[in-house]
N, C-alpha and C positions, 0 to 999 in steps of 0.2 A: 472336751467331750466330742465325740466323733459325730459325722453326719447319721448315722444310722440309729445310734444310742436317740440324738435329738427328736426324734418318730417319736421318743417314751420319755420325754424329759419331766414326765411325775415317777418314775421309776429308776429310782438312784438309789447307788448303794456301793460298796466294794468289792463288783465281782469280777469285771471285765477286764485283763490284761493290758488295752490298750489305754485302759485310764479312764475309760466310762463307766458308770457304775448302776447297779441292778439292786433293790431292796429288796425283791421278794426270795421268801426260805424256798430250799428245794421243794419243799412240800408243795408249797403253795404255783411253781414254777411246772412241778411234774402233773398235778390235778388241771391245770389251763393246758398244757401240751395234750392231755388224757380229752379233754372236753374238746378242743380243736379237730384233734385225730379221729373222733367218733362222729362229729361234725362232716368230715369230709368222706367220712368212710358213709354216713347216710345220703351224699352226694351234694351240701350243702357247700356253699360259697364260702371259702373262709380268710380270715385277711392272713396272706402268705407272709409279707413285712414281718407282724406279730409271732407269728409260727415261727421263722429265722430267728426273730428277737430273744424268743423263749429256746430255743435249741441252743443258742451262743450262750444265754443265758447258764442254761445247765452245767454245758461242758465248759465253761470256766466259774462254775460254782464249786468253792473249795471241798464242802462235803460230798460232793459228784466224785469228783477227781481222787479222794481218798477212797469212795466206795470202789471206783474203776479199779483204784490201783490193789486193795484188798481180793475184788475179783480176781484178779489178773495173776495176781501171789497165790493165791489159790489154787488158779488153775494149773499152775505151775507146779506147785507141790505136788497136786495130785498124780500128777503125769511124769514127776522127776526118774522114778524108777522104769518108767515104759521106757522112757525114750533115752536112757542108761544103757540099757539092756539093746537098743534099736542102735543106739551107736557101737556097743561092744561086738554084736553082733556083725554087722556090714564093714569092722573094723577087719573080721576075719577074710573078707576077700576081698579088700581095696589093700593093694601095696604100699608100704613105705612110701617107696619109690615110683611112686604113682606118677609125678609130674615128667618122669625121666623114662616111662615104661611105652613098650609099642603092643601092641596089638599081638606079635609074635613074642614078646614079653610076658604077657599075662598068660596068654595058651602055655607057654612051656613051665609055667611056676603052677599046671594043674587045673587052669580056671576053662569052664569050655567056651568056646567061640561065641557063643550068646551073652554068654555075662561080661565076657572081655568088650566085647563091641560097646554093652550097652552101659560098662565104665568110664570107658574111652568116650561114648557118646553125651555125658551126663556130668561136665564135669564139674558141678557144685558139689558130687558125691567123695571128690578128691578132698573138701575139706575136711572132710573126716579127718583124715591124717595128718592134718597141719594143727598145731598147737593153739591153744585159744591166744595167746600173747603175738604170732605170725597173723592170727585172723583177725583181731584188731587193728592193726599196720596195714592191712589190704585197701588200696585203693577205692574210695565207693561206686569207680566206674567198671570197675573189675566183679563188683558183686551185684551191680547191678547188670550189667552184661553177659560175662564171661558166667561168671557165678548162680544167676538167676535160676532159684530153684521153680517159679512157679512156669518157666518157660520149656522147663524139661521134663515135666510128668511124671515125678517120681513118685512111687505106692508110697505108703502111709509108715511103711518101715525108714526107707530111705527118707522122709523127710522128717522122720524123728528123731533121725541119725544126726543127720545135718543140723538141725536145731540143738542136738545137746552139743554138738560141735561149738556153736559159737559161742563167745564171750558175754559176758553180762554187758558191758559196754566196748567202744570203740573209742582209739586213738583218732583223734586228728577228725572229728564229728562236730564241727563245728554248727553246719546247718541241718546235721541231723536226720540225712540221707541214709549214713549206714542202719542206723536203730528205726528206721522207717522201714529200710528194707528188709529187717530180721522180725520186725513186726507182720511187714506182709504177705 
């Protein structure tokens, strides 16, 4: 049992990843977080240790974790055809030949100098054109760097372009960098 769990050691149960354990239902878990929050929101003292305890609590309580992940499928689905449509879309004037193309490349294949620039300037929007099975293989320093979409300000089109770009999962993710950064 860890030192932090030991703070609650009448509160055991199998919730905690590290091997500590939590007995209380989410219910009862989400109602003391509710009564805390309204506590502090009235400007009251509240013990922070217990507030941590119950927040770890939740998000490694298995019915939390299936509701998130229901959320999260959800939202997915609902969005699957926007962001379809946002990649098909931005697929018509990002090249192929993007990674090999200059600035005098893109002006002569029709595009005007504003959008060439701001291809050339943006280049997480180059995933579009790479295969989800290439985009999995990408380095996680490539995507956190090179790739970084939230570094490049891209509208609401281009980052739902880029997201239907990527793969459901990644090769070679072991610590879970690359599906942290397609989360963020």
């Amino acid at each position: 049992m860890s030192a932090f769990a030991d703070d609650f050691s009448d509160l055991t149960g199998p919730y905690f990843a590290d091997g500590s354990e939590c007995r209380m239902t989410l219910g009862e878990i989400q109602n003391e977080l509710a009564a805390l929050t309204e506590l502090a929101h009235r400007g009251y003292d509240i013990d922070e240790k217990r507030f941590d305890y119950l927040l770890k609590a939740q998000e490694e309580n298995p019915e939390y974790m299936a509701m998130i992940a229901a959320e999260k499928q959800h939202w997915r689905d609902s969005v699957a055809e926007f962001v379809q449509e946002c990649l098909e879309r931005t697929r018509t004037f990002i090249p192929v030949n993007i990674f090999d193309s200059s600035f005098e490349d893109l002006c002569k294949i029709g595009l005007s100098p504003e959008l060439a620039r701001r291809i050339l300037q943006k280049p997480c929007l180059w995933l579009t054109r790479m295969s989800k099975a290439e985009l999995s293989k990408l380095h996680e320093y490539d995507l956190i760097g090179r790739y970084n979409s939230t570094q490049q300000h891209l509208d609401i089109i281009e980052t739902a372009a880029v997201y239907a770009a990527l793969p459901e999962t990644f090769k070679n993710d072991t610590m879970g960098k690359k599906a942290e950064w397609k989360s963020g």
